[in-house]
C-alpha positions in Angstrom: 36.9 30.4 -25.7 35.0 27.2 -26.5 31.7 27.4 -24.9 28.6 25.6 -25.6 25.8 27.8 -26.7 24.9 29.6 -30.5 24.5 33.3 -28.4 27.0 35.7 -27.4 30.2 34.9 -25.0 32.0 37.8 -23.1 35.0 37.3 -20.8 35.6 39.7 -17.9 37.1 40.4 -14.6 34.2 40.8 -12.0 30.9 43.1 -12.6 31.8 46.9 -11.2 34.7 48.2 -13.2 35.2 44.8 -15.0 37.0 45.1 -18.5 34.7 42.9 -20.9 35.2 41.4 -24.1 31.8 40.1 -26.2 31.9 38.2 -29.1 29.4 36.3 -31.7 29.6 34.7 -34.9 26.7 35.6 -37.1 24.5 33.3 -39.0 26.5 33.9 -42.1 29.9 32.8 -40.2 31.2 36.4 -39.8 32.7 37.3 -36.1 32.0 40.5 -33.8 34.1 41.5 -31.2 33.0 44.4 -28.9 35.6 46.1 -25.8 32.9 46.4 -23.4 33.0 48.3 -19.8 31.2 47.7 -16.7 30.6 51.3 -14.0 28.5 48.8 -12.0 26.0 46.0 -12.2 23.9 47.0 -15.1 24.5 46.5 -18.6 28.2 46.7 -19.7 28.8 49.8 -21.8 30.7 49.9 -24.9 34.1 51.2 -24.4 34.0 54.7 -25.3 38.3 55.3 -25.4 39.6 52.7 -27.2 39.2 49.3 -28.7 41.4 47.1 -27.1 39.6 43.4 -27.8 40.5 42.1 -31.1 38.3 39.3 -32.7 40.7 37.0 -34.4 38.5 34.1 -35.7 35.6 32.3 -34.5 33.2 29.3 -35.3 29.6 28.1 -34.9 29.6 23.8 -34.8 27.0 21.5 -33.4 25.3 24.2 -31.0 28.8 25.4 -29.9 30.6 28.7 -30.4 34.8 29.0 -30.4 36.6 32.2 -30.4 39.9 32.9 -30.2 40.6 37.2 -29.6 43.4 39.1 -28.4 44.5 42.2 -25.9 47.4 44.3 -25.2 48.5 43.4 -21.4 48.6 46.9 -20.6 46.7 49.4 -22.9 46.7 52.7 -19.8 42.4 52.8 -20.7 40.8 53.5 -17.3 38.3 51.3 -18.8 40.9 48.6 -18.9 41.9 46.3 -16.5 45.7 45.1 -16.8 46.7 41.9 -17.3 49.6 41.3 -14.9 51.3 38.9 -13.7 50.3 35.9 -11.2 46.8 34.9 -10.5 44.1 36.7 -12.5 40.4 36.3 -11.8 38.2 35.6 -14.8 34.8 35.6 -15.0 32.6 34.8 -18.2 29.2 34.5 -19.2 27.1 33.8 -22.3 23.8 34.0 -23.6 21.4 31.5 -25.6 21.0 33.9 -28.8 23.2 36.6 -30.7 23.1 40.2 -29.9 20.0 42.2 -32.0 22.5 43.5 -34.7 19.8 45.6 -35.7 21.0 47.9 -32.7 23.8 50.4 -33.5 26.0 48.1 -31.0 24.4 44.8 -30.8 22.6 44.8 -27.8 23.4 41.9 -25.3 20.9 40.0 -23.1 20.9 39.3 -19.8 23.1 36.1 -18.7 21.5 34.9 -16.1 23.2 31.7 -14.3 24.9 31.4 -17.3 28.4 32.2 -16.2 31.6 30.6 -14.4 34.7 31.7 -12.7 38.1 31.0 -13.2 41.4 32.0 -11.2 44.4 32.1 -14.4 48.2 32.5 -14.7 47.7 35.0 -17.8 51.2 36.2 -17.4 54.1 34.3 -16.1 56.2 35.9 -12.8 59.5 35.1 -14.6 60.2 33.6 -17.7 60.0 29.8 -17.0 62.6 27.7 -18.8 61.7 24.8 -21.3 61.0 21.5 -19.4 63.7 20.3 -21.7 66.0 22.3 -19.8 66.3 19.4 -17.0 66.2 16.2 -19.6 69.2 13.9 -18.3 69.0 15.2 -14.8 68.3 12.7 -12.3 64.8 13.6 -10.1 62.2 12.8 -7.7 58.6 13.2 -6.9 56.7 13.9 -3.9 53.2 13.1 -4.7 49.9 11.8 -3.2 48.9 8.8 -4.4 44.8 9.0 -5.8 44.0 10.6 -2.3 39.9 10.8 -2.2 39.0 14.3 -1.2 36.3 14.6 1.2 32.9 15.9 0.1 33.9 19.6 2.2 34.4 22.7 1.1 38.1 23.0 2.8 40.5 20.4 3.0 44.1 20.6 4.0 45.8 17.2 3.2 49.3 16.5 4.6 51.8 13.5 3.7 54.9 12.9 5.1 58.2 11.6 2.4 61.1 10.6 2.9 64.3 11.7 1.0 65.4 9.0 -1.8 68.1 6.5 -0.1 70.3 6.5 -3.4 70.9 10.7 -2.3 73.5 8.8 0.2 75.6 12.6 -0.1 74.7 15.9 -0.9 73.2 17.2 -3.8 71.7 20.2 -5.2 68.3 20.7 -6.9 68.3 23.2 -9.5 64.8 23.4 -10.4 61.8 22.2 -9.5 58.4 21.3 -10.8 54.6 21.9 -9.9 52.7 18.3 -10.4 49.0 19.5 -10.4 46.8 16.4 -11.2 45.4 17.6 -14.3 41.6 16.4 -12.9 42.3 18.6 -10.2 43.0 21.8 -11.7 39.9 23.7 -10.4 40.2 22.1 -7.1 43.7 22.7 -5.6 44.5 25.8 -4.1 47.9 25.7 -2.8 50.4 23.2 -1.8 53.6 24.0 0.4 56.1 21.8 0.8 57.8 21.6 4.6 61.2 20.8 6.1 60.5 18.1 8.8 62.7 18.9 12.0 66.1 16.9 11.3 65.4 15.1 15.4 62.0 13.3 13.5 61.5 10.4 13.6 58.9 8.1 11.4 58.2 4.6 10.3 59.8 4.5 6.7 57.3 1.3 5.9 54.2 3.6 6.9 54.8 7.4 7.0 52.1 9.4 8.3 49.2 11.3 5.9 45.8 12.6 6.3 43.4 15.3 6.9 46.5 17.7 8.8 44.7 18.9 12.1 43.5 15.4 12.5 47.0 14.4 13.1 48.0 17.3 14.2 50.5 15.6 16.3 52.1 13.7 14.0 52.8 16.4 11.6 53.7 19.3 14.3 57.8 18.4 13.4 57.3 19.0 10.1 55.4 22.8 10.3 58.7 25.2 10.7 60.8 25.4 7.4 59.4 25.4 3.8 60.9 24.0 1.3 58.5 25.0 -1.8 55.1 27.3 -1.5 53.3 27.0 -4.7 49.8 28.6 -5.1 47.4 29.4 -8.1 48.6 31.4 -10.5 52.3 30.4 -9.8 54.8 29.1 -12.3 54.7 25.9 -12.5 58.3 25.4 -13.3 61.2 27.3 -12.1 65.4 27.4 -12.5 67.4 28.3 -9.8 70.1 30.8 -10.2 73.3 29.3 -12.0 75.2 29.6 -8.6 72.8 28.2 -6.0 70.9 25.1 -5.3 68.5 23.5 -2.7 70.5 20.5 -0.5 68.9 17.2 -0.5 70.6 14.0 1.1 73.9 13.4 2.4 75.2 15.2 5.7 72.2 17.8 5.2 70.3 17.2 8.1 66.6 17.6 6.7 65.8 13.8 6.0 61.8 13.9 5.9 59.6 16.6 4.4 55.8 16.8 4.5 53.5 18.2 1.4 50.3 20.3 2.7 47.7 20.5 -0.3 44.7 23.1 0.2 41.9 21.9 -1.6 39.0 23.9 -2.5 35.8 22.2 -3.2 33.6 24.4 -3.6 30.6 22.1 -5.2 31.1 19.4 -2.4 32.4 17.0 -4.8 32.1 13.3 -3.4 34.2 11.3 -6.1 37.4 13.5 -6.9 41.3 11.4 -6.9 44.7 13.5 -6.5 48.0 13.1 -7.5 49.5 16.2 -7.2 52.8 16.8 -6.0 56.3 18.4 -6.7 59.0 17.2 -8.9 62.7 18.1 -7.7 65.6 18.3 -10.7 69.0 17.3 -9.3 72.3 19.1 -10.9 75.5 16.7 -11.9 77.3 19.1 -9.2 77.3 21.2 -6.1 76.8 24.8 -6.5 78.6 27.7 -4.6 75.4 28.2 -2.0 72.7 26.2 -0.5 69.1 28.1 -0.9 67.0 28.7 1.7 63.4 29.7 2.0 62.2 33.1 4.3 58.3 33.3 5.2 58.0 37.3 6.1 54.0 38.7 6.7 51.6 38.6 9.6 49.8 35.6 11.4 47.5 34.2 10.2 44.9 34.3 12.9 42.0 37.2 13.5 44.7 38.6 16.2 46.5 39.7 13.2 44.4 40.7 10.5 40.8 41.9 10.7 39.7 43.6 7.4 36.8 45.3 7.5 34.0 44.6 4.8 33.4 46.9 1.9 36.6 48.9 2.5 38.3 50.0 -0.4 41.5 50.1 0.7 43.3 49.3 4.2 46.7 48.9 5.1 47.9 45.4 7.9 51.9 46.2 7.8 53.7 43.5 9.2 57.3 44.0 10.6 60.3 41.2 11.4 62.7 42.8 13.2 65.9 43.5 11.6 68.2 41.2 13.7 66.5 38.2 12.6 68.7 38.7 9.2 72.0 40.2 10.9 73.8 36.8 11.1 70.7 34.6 12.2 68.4 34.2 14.8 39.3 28.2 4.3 40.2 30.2 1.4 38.1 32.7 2.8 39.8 32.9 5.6 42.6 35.9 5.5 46.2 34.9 4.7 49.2 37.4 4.5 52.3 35.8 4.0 55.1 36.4 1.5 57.8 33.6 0.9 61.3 34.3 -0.3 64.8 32.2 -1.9 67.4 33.2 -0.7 71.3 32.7 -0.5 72.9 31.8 1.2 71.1 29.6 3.5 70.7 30.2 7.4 69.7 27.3 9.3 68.5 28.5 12.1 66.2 31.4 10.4 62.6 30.5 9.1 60.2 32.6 9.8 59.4 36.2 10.8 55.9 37.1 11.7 53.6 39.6 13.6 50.6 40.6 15.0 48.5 42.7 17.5 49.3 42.2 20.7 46.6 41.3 23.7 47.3 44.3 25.2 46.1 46.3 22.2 43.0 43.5 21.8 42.0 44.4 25.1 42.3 48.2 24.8 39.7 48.6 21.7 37.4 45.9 22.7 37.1 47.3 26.4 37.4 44.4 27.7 39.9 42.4 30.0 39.2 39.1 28.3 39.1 38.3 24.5 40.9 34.7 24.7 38.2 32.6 23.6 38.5 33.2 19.6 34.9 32.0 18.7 34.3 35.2 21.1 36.3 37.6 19.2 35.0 36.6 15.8 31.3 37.5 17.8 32.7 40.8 18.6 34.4 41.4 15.5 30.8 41.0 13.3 28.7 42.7 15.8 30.7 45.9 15.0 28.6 48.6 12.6 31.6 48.9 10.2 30.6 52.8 8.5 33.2 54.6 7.0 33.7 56.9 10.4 34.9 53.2 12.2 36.7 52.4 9.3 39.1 54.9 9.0 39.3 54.9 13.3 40.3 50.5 12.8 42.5 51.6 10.6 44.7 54.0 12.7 44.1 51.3 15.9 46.4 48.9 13.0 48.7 52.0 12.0 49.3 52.6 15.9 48.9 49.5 17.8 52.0 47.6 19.8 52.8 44.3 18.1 54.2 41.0 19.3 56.7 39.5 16.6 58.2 36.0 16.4 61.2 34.5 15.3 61.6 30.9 14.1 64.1 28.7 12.8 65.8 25.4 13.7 66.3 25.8 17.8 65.3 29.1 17.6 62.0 31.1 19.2 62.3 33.9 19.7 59.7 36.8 20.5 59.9 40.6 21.1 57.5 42.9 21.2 57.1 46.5 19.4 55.6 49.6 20.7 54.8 50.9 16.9 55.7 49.4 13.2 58.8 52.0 11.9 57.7 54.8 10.0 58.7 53.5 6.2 57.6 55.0 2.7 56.2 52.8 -0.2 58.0 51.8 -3.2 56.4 53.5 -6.3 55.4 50.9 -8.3 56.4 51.9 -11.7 53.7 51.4 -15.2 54.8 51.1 -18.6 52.4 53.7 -18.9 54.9 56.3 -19.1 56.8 54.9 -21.7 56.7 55.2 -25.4 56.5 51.7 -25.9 54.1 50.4 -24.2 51.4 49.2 -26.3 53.9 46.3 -27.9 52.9 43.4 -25.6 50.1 41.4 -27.1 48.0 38.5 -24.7 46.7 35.9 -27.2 43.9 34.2 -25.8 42.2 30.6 -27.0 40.3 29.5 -24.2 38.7 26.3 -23.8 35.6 26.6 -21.3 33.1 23.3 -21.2 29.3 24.0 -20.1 29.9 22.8 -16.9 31.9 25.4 -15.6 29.7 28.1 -17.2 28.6 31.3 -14.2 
């Protein structure tokens, strides 16, 4: 952690149960490392179980302070948070002067709007294989070329590509590769990269790109299939299985694909460029099976998910019916949507997704018309949400009939479900409950400029 001030820096996870660290250096070059806990917003607590932050060095230079530390990715401390895998939110702060050391623990002061948030890949989902691994492969990029983002908070940017001409039969890609425009980092959300239908038809000397819904029409052939769904906190490289491959070129019919980039600005930025993209490693031969990709969750539309606020828990299951595999068939807006690989590949299955039906709509609002959605938001925020309604929205979820949809190639299928199947969770499983699970050290050395200070 590099940060810009002569004071005290802690790194945490959000206020109310956050799991802190705090570090100095003193005047006399020595470095203090405290495990810190947060019951709420007050003053973080020192933890009182064990010591799971470890100081490893640190520095004072020219008005800044670096310190690199260290924690066990799962230490089972309540007053712990664990590090696991995927996106992990970050959140740090500082302050202008050291602790008073004169205090048994080195009192802190109060941060103020001294502090900065971060979303992080701590911990990788799989482990990712060496770039070298694809050196002498041949590949290709999909990428924007220094696109100007718009001064707006939200921005999804489509662009439409075309499969290389040399592909002239079919290959396989065996890996792939997540091109983030390192000026970009804090800026893209997610990028998803689509099949266009294998009917489409564009001008190769001018293929179509902008702001996506305002070209909506130009881009609705290339909205069914993914080929890639990459989001913060994913890996940014990734080997597919020794006996499958993704097809490109020859007689596969896919011939155009389309990247959609979700940009988050939050500070309105007027002057940001973007080349991010994907980069696609081709094998010397065929594999036994094609890959396909499987999108499995709910709409994503208020019909299908309405989470109430300050609930601490509540359940949206989302069902595909079975058949549909037998053989074929704003960032703060709520998305639910899980994407699979698979093998091997079914052309004419996509997607599987659900949601509330009208009927059900209708029934809780007491009312025979909710169809104009600017309406149903209105209704939706007008509700007192106490714990009583709650835990009533929640059953209307558990219980309600459902409309679900089938897409892929030709098909569109929909069928509608009086209730989701009773199922039972998987147990997730801790290393908790093993002997050895205090062996798996997180080395931190993180580089934060002023500018992106809380």
């Amino acid at each position: 952690m590099h940060i810009k001030t002569t004071g005290w820096i802690a790194l945490v996870g959000g206020m109310t149960g956050a799991d802190i660290g705090v570090g100095w250096v003193d005047s006399a070059g020595a470095l203090h490392f405290q495990d810190r806990y947060a019951r709420n917003f007050s003053k973080p607590i020192i933890d009182s179980t064990t010591n799971d932050w470890i100081g490893l060095q640190g520095r004072e230079e020219n008005g800044w302070t670096a310190i690199q530390f260290k924690r066990l990715l799962e230490t089972c401390d309540y007053m712990d948070v664990s590090i696991k895998t995927g996106t992990n939110i970050v959140i740090f702060a500082y302050g202008i002067s050291d602790p008073d050391q004169r205090q048994s623990n080195g009192d802190i002061s109060y941060h103020e709007n001294r502090r900065g948030t971060r979303m992080i890949p701590l911990r990788s989902y799989d482990n990712p294989p060496p770039e070298n691994t694809f050196d002498g492969l041949d590949s290709f990029d999909f990428r924007l070329n220094n696109y100007l983002l718009p001064s707006t908070d939200t921005t999804y940017y489509c662009k439409v590509f075309k499969i290389p001409s040399r592909f002239s039969t079919k290959r396989h890609a065996i890996g792939y590769k997540i091109l983030v425009d390192p000026s970009s980092q804090d800026i893209v959300h997610h990028m998803t990269t689509y099949e266009c239908n294998a009917a489409a038809e564009f001008d190769d000397a001018k293929l179509p790109e902008g702001v996506c819904d305002d070209h909506i029409n130009q881009f609705s052939a290339c909205l069914s299939n993914m080929a890639n769904g990459w989001a913060v906190g994913g890996d940014h490289i990734v080997e597919y299985p020794e006996e499958v491959g993704y097809p490109v070129g020859g007689d596969f019919p896919v011939k155009y694909y389309m990247i959609q980039t979700h940009f988050d600005n939050a500070h309105l930025d007027s002057d940001r460029h973007d080349n991010s993209g994907i980069r696609f490693y081709i094998g010397e031969e065929l594999r036994r099976y094609d890959l396909g990709y499987l999108t499995l969750g709910t709409e994503s539309n208020p019909g299908a998910i309405v989470i109430p606020p300050q609930a601490s828990e509540f359940v949206i299951d989302a069902f595909c019916t079975p058949k549909a595999t037998e053989g074929g068939q704003k960032t703060t807006d709520e998305m639910c949507l899980q994407t699979f690989t698979y093998y091997p590949r079914m052309n004419d299955l996509f997607i599987g997704v659900s949601s509330l039906s009208a009927a059900a709509w209708l029934t809780v609002a007491n009312s025979s018309s909710l169809t104009n959605v600017e309406v149903f938001k209105q209704w939706l925020h007008s509700i007192q949400w106490t714990p009583e309604v709650v835990a009533k929205w929640q059953q209307f979820h558990k219980n309600s009939s459902r409309l679900v949809r089938i897409i892929g190639g030709s098909v569109f299928e929909t069928e509608s479900l009086d209730t989701v199947p009773i199922y039972q969770d998987l147990i997730t499983m801790t290393s908790c409950n093993t002997a050895n699970h205090r062996t798996e050290t997180f080395i931190f050395l993180l580089f934060i400029p002023l500018l992106m200070s809380i």
